[in-house]
PQR file with spaces between the fields and no chain letter, atoms N, CA, C, O and H, PARSE charges and radii, in Angstrom:
ATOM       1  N    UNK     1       0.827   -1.197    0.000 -0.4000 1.5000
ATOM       2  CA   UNK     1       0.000    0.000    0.000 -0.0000 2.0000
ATOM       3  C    UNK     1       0.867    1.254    0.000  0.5500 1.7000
ATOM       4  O    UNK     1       0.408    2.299   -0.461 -0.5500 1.4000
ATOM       5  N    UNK     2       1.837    1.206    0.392 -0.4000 1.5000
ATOM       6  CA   UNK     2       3.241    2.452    0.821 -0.0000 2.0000
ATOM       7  C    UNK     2       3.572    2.524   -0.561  0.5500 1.7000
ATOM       8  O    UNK     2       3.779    3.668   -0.964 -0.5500 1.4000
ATOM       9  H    UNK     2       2.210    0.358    0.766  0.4000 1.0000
ATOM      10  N    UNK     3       3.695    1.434   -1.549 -0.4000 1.5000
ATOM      11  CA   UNK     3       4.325    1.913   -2.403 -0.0000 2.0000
ATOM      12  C    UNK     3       3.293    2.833   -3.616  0.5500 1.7000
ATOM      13  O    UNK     3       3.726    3.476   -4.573 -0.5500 1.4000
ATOM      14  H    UNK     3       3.527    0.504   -1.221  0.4000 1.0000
ATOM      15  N    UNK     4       2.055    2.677   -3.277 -0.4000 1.5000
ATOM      16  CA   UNK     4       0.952    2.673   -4.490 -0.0000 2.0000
ATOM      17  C    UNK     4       1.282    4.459   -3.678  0.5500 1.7000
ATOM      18  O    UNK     4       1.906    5.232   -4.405 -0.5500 1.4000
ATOM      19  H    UNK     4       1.703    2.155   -2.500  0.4000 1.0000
ATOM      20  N    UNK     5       0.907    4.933   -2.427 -0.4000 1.5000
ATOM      21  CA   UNK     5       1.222    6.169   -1.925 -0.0000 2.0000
ATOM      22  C    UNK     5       2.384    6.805   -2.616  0.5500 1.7000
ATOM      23  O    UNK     5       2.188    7.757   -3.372 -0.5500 1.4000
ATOM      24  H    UNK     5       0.400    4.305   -1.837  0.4000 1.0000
ATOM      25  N    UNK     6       3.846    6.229   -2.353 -0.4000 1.5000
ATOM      26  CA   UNK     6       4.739    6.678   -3.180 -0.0000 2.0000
ATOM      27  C    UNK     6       4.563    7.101   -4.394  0.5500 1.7000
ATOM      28  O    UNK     6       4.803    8.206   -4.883 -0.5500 1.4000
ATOM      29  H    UNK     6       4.004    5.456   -1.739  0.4000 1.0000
ATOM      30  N    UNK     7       3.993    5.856   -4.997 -0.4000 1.5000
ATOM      31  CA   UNK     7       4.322    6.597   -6.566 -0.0000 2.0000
ATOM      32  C    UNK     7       2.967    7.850   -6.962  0.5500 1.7000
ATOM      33  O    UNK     7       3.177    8.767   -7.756 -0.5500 1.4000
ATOM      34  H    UNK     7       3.799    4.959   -4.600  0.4000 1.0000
ATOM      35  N    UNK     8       1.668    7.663   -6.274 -0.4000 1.5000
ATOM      36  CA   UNK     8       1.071    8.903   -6.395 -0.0000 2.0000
ATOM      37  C    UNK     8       1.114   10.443   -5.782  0.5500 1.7000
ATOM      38  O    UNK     8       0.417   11.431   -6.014 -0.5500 1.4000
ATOM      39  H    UNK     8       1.498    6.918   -5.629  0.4000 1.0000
ATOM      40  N    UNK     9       2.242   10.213   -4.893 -0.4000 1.5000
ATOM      41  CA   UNK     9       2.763   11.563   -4.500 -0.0000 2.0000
ATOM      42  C    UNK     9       3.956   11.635   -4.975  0.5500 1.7000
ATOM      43  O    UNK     9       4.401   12.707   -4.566 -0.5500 1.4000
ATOM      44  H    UNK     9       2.808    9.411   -4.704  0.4000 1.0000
ATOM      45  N    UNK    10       5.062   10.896   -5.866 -0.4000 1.5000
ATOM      46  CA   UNK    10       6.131   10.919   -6.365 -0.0000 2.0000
ATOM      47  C    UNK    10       6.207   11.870   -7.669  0.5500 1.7000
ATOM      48  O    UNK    10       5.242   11.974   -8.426 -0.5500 1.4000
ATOM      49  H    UNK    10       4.701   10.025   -6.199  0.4000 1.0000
ATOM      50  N    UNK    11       7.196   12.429   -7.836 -0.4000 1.5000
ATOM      51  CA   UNK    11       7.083   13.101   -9.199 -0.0000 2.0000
ATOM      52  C    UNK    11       7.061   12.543  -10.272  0.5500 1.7000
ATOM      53  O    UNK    11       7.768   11.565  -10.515 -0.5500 1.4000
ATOM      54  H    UNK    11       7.980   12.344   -7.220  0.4000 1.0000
ATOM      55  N    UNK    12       5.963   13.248  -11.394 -0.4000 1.5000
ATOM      56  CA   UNK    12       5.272   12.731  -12.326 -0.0000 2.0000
ATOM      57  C    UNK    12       6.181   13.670  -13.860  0.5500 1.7000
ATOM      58  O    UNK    12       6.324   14.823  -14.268 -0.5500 1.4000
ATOM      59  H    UNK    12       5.389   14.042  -11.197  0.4000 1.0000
ATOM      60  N    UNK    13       6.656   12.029  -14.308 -0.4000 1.5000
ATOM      61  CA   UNK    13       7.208   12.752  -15.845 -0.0000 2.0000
ATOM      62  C    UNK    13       6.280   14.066  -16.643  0.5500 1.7000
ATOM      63  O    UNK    13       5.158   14.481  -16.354 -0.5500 1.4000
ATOM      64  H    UNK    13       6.540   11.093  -13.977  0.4000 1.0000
ATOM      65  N    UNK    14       7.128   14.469  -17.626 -0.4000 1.5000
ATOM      66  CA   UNK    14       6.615   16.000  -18.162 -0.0000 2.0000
ATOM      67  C    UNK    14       5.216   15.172  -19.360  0.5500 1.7000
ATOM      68  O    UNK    14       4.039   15.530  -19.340 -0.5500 1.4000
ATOM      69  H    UNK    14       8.040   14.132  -17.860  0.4000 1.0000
ATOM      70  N    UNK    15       5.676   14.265  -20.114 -0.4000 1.5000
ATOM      71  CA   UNK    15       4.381   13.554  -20.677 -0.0000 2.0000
ATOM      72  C    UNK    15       3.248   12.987  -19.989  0.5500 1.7000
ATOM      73  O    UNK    15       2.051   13.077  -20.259 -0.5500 1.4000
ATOM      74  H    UNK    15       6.632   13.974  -20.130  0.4000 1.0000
ATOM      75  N    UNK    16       3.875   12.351  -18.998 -0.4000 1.5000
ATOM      76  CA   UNK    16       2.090   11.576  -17.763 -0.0000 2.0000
ATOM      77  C    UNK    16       1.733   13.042  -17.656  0.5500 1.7000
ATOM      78  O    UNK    16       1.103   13.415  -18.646 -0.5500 1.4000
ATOM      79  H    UNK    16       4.848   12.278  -18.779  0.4000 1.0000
ATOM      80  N    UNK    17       1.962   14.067  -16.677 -0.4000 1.5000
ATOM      81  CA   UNK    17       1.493   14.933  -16.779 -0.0000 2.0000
ATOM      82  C    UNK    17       0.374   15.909  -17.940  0.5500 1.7000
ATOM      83  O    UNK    17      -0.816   16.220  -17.878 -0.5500 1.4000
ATOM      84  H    UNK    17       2.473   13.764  -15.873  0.4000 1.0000
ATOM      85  N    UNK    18       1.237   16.103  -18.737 -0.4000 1.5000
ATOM      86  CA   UNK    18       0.382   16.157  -20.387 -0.0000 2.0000
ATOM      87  C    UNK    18      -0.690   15.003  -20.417  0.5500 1.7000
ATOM      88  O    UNK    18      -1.854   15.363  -20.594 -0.5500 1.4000
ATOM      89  H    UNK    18       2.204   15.850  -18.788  0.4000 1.0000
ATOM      90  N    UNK    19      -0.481   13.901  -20.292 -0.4000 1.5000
ATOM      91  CA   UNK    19      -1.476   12.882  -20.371 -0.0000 2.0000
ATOM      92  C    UNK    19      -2.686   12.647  -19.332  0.5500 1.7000
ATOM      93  O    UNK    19      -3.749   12.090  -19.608 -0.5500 1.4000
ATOM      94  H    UNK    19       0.465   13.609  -20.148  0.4000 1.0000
ATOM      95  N    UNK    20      -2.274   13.238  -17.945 -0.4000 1.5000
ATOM      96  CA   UNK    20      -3.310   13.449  -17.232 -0.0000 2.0000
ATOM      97  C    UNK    20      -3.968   14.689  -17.224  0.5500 1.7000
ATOM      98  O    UNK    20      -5.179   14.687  -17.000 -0.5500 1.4000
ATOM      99  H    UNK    20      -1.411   13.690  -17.721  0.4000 1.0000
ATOM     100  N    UNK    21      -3.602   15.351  -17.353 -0.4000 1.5000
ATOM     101  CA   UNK    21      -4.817   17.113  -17.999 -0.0000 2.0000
ATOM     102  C    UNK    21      -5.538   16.506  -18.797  0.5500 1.7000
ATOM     103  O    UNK    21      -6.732   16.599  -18.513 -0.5500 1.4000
ATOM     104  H    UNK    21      -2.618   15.353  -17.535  0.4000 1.0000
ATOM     105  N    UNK    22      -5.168   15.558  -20.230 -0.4000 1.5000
ATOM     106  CA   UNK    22      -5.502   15.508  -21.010 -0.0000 2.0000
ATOM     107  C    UNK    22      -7.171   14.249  -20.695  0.5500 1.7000
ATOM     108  O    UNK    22      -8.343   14.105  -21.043 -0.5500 1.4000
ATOM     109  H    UNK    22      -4.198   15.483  -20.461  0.4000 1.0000
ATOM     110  N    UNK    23      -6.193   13.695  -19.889 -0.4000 1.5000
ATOM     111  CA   UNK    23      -7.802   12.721  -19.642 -0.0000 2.0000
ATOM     112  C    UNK    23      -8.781   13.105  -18.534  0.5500 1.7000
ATOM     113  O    UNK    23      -9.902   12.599  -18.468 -0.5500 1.4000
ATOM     114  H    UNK    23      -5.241   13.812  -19.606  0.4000 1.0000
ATOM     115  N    UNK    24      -8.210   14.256  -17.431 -0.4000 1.5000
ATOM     116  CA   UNK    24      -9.177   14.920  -16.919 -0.0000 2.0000
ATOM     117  C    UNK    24     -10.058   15.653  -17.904  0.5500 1.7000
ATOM     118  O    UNK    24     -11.288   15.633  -17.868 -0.5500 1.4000
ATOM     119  H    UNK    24      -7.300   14.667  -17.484  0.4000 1.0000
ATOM     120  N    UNK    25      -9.331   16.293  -18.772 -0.4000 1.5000
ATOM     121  CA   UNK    25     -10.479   17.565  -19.605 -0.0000 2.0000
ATOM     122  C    UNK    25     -11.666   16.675  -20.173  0.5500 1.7000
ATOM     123  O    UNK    25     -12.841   17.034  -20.242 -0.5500 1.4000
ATOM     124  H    UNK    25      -8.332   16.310  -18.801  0.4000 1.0000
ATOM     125  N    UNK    26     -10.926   14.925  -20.736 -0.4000 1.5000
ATOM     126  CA   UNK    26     -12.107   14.027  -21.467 -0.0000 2.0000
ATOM     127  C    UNK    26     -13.203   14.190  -20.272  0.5500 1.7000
ATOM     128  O    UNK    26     -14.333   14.676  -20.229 -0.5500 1.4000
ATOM     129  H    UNK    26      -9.971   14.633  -20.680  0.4000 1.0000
ATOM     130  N    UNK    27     -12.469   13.649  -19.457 -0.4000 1.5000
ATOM     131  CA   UNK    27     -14.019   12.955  -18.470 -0.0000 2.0000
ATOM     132  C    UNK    27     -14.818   14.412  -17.920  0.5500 1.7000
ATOM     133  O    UNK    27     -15.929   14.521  -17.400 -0.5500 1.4000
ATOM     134  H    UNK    27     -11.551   13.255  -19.493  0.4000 1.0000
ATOM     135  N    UNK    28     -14.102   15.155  -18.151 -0.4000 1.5000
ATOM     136  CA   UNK    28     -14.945   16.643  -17.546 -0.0000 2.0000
ATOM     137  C    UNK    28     -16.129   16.982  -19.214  0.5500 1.7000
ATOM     138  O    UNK    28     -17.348   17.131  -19.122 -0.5500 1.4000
ATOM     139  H    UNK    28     -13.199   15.067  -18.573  0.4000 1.0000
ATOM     140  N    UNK    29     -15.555   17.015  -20.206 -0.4000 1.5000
ATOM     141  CA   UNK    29     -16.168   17.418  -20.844 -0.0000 2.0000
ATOM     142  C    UNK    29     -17.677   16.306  -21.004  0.5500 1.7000
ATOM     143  O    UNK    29     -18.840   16.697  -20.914 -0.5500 1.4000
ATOM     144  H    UNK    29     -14.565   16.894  -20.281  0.4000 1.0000
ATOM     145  N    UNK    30     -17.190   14.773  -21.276 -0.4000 1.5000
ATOM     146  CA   UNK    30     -17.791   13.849  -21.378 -0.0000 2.0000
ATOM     147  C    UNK    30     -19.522   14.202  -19.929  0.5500 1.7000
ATOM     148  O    UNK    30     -20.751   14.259  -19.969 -0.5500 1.4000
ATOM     149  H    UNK    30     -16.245   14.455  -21.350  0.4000 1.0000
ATOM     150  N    UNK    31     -18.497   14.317  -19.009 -0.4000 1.5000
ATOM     151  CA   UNK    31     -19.350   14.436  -18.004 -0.0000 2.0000
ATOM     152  C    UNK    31     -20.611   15.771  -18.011  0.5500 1.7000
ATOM     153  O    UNK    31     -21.645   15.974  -17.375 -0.5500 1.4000
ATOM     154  H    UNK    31     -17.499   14.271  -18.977  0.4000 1.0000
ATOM     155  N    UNK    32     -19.775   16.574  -19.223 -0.4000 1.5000
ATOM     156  CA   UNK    32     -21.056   17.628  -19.022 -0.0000 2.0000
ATOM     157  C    UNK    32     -22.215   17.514  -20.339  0.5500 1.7000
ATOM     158  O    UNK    32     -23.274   18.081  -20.607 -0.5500 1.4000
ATOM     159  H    UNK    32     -18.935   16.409  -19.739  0.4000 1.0000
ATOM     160  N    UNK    33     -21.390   16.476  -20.962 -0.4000 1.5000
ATOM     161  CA   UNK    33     -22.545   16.106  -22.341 -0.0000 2.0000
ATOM     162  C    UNK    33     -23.797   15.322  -21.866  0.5500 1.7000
ATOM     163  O    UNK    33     -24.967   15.332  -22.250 -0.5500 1.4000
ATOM     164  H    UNK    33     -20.529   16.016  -20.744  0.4000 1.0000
ATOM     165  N    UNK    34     -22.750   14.236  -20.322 -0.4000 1.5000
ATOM     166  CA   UNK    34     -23.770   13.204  -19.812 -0.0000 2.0000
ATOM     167  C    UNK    34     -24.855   14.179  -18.899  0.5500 1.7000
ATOM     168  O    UNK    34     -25.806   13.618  -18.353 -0.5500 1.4000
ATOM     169  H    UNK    34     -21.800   14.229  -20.011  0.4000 1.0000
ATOM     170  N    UNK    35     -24.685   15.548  -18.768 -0.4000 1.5000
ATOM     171  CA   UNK    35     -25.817   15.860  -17.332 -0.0000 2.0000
ATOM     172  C    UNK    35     -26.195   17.156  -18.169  0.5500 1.7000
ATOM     173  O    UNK    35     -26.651   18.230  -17.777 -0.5500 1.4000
ATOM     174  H    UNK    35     -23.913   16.004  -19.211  0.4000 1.0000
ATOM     175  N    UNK    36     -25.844   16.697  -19.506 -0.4000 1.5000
ATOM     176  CA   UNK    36     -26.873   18.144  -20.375 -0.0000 2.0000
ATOM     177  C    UNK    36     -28.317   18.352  -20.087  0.5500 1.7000
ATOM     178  O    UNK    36     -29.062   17.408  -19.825 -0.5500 1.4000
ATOM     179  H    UNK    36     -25.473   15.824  -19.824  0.4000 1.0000
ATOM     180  N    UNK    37     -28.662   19.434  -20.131 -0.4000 1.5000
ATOM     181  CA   UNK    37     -30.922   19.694  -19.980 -0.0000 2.0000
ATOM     182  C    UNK    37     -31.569   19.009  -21.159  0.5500 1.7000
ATOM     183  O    UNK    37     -32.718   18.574  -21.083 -0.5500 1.4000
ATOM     184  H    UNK    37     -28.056   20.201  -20.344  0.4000 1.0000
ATOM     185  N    UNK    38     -30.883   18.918  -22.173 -0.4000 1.5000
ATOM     186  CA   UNK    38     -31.228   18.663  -23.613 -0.0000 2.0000
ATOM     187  C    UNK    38     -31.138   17.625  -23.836  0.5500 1.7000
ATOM     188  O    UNK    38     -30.131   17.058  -23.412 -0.5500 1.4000
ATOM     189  H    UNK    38     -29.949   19.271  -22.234  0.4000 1.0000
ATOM     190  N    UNK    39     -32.270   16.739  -24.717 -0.4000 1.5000
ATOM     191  CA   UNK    39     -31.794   15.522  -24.802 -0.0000 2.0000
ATOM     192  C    UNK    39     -31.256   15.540  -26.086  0.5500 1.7000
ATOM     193  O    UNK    39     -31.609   16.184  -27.074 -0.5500 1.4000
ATOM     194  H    UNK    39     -33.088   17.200  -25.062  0.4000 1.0000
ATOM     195  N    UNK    40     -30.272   14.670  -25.917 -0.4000 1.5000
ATOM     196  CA   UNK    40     -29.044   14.278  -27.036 -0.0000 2.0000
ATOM     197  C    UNK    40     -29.644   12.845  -27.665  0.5500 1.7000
ATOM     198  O    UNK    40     -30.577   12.294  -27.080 -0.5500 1.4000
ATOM     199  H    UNK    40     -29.985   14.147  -25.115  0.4000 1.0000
ATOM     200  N    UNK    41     -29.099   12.294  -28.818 -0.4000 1.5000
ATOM     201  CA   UNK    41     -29.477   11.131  -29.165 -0.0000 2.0000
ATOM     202  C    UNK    41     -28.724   10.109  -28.454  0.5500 1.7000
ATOM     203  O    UNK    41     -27.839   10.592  -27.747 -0.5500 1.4000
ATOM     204  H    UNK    41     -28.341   12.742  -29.293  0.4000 1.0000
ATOM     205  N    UNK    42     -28.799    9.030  -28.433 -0.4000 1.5000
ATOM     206  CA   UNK    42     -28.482    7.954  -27.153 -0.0000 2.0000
ATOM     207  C    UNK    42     -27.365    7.053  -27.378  0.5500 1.7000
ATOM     208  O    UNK    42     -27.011    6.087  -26.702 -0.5500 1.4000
ATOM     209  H    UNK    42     -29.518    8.638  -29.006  0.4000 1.0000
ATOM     210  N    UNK    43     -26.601    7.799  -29.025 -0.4000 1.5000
ATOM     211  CA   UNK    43     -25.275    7.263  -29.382 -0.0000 2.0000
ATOM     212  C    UNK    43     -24.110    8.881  -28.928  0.5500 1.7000
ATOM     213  O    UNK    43     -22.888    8.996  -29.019 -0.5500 1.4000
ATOM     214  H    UNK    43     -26.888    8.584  -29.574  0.4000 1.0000
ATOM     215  N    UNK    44     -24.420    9.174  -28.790 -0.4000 1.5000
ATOM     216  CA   UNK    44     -23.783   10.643  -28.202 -0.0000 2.0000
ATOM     217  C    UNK    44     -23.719   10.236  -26.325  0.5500 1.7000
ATOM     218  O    UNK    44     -22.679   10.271  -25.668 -0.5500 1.4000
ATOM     219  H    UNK    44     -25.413    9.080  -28.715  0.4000 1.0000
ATOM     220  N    UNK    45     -25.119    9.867  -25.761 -0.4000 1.5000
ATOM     221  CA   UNK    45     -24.644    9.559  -24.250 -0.0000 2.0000
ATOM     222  C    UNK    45     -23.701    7.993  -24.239  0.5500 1.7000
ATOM     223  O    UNK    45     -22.935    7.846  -23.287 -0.5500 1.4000
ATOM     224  H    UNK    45     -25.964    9.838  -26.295  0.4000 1.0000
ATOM     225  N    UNK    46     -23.753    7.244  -24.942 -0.4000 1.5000
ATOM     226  CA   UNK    46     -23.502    5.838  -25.125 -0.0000 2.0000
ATOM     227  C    UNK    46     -21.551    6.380  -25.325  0.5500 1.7000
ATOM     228  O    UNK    46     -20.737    6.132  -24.436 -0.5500 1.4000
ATOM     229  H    UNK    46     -24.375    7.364  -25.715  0.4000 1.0000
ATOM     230  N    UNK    47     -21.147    7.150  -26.714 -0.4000 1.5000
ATOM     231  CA   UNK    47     -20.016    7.710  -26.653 -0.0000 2.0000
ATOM     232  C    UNK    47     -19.172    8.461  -25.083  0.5500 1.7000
ATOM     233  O    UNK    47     -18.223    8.228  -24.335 -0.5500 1.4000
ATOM     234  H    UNK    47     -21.809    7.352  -27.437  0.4000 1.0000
ATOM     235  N    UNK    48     -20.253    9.435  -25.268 -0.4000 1.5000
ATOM     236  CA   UNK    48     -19.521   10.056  -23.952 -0.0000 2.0000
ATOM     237  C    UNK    48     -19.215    9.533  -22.834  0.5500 1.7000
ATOM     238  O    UNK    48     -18.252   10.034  -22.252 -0.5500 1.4000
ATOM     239  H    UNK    48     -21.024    9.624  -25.876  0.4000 1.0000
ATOM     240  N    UNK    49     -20.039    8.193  -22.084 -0.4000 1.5000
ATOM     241  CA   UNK    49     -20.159    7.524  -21.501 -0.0000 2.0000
ATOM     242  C    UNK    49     -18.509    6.640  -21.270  0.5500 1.7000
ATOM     243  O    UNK    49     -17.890    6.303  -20.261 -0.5500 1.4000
ATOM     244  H    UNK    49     -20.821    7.786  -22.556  0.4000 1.0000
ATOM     245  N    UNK    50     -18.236    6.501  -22.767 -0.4000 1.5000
ATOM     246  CA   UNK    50     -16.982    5.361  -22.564 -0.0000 2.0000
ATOM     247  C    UNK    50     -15.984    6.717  -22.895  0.5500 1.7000
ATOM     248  O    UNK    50     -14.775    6.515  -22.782 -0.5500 1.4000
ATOM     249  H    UNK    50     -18.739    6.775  -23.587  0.4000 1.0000
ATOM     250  N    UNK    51     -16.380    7.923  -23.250 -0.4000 1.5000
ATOM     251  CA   UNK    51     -14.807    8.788  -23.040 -0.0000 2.0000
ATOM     252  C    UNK    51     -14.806    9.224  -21.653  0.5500 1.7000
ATOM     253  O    UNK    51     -13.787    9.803  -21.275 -0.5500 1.4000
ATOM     254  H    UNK    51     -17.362    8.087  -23.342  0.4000 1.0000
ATOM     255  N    UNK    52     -15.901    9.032  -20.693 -0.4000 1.5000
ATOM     256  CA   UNK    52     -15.493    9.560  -19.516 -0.0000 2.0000
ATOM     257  C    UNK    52     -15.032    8.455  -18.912  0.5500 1.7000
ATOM     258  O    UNK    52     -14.701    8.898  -17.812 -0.5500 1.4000
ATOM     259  H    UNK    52     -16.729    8.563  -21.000  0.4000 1.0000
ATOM     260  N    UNK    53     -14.708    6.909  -18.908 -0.4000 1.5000
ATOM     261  CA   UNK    53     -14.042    6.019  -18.544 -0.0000 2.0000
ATOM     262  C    UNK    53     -12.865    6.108  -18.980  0.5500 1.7000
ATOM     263  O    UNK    53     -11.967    5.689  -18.250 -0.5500 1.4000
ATOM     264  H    UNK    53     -14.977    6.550  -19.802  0.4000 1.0000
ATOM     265  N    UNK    54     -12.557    6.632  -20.184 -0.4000 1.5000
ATOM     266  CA   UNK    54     -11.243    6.242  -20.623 -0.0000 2.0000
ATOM     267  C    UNK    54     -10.556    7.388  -20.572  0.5500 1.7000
ATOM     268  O    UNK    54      -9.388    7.332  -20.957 -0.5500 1.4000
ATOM     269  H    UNK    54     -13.286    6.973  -20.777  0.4000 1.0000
ATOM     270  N    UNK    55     -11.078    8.669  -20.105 -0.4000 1.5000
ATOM     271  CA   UNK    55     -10.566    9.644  -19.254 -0.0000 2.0000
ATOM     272  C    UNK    55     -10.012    9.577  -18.267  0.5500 1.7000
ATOM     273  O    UNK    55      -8.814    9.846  -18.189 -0.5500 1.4000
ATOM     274  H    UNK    55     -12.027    8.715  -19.792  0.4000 1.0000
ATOM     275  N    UNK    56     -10.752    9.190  -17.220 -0.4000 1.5000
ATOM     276  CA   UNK    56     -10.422    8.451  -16.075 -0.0000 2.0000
ATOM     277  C    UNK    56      -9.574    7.607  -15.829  0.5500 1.7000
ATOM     278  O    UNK    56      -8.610    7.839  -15.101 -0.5500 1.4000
ATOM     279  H    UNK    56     -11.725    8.971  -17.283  0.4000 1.0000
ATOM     280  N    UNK    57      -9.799    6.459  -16.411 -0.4000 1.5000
ATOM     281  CA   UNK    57      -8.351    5.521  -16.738 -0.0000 2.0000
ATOM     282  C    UNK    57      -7.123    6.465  -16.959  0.5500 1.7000
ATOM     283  O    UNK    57      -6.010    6.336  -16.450 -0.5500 1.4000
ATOM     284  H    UNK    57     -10.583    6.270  -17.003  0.4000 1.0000
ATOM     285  N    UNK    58      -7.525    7.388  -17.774 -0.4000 1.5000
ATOM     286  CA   UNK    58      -6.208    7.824  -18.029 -0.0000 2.0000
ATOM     287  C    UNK    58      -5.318    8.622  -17.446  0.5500 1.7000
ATOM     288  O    UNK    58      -4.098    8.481  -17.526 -0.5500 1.4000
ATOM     289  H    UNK    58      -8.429    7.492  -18.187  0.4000 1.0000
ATOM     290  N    UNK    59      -6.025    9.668  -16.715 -0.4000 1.5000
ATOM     291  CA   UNK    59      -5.969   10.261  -15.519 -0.0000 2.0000
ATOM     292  C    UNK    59      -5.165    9.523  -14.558  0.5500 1.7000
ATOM     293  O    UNK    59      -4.014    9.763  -14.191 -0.5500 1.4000
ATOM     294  H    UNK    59      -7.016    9.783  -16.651  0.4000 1.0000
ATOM     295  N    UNK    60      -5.895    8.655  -14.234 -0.4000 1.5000
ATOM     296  CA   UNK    60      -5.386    7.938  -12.842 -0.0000 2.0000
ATOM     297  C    UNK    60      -4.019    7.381  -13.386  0.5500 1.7000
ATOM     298  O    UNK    60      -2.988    7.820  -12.876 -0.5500 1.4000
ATOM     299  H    UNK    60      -6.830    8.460  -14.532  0.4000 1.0000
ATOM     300  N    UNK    61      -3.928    6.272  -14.570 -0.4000 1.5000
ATOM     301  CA   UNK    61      -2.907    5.473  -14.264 -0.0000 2.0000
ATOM     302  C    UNK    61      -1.303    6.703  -15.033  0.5500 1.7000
ATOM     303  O    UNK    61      -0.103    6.442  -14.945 -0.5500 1.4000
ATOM     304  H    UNK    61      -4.765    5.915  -14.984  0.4000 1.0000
ATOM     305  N    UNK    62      -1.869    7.795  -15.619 -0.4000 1.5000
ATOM     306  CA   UNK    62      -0.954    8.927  -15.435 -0.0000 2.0000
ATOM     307  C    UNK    62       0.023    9.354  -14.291  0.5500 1.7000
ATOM     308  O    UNK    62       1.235    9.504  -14.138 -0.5500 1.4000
ATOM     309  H    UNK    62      -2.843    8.007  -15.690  0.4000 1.0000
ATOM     310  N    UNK    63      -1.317    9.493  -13.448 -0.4000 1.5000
ATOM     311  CA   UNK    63      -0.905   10.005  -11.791 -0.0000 2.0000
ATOM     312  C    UNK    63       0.025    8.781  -11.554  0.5500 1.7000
ATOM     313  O    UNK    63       0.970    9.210  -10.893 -0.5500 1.4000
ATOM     314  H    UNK    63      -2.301    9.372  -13.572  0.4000 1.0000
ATOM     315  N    UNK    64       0.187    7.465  -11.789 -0.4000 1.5000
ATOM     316  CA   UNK    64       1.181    6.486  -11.008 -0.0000 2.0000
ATOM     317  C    UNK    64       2.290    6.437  -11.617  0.5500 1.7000
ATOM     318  O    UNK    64       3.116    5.612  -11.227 -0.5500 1.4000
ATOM     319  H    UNK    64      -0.581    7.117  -12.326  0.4000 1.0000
ATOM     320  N    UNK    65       2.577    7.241  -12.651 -0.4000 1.5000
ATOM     321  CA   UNK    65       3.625    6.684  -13.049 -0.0000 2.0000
ATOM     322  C    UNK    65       4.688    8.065  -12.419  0.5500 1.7000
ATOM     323  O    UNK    65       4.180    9.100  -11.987 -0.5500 1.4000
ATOM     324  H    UNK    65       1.906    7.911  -12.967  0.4000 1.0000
ATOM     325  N    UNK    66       6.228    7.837  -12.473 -0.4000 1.5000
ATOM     326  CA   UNK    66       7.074    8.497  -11.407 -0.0000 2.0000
ATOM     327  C    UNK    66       8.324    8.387  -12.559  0.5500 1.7000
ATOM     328  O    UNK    66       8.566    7.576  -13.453 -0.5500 1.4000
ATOM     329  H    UNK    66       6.641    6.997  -12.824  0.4000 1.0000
ATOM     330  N    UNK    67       9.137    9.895  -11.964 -0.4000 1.5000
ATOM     331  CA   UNK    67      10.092    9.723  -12.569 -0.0000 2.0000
ATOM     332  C    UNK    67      11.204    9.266  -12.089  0.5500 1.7000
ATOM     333  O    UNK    67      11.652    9.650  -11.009 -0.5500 1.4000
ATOM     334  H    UNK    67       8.940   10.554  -11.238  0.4000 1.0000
ATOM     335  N    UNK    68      11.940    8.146  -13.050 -0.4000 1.5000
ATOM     336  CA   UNK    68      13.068    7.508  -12.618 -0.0000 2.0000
ATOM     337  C    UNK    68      14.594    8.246  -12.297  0.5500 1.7000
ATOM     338  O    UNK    68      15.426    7.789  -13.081 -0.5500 1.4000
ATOM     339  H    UNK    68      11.576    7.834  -13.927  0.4000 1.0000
ATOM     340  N    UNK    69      14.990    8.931  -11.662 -0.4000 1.5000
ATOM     341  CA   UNK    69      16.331    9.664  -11.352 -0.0000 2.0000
ATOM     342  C    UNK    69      17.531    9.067  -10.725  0.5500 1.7000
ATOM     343  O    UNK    69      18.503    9.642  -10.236 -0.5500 1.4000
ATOM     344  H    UNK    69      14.314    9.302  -11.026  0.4000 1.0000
ATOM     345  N    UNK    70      17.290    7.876  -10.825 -0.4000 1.5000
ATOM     346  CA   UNK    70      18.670    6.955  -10.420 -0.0000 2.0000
ATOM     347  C    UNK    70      19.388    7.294  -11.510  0.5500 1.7000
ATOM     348  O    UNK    70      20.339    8.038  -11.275 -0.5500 1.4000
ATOM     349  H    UNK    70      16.500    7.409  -11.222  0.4000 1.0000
ATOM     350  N    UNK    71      19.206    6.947  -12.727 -0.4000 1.5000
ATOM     351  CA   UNK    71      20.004    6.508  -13.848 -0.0000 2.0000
ATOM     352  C    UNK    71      21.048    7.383  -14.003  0.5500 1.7000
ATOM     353  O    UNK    71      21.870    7.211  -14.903 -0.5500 1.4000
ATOM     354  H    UNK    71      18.433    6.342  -12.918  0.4000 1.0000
């Protein structure tokens, strides 16, 4: 469990970084198509649905990765 802590408070390469903005903005945007007033057609919530998962995914397993400075 110490180490899963480590590497999400450890410093995060200059690309994961880029890569986690990038899958927060999905699941944020995704998320505001899913709680629109308007109804959308039900391949638009069905889409958005799996970009706010794979936002997320991406997000997170971004955040674990750490930069190596031994070398």
């Amino acid at each position: 469990m110490s180490n899963i802590v480590n590497r999400v408070t450890g410093k995060t390469p200059k690309f994961f970084k880029l890569l986690r903005t990038l899958g927060v903005a999905l699941a944020a945007a995704s998320g505001a198509l899913l709680a629109a007033p308007i109804e959308l057609p039900e391949a638009v919530n069905t889409l958005a649905g799996y970009v706010a998962v794979a936002g997320s995914v991406m997000g997170a397993v971004s955040q674990t990765a750490v930069l190596n400075e031994e070398e």
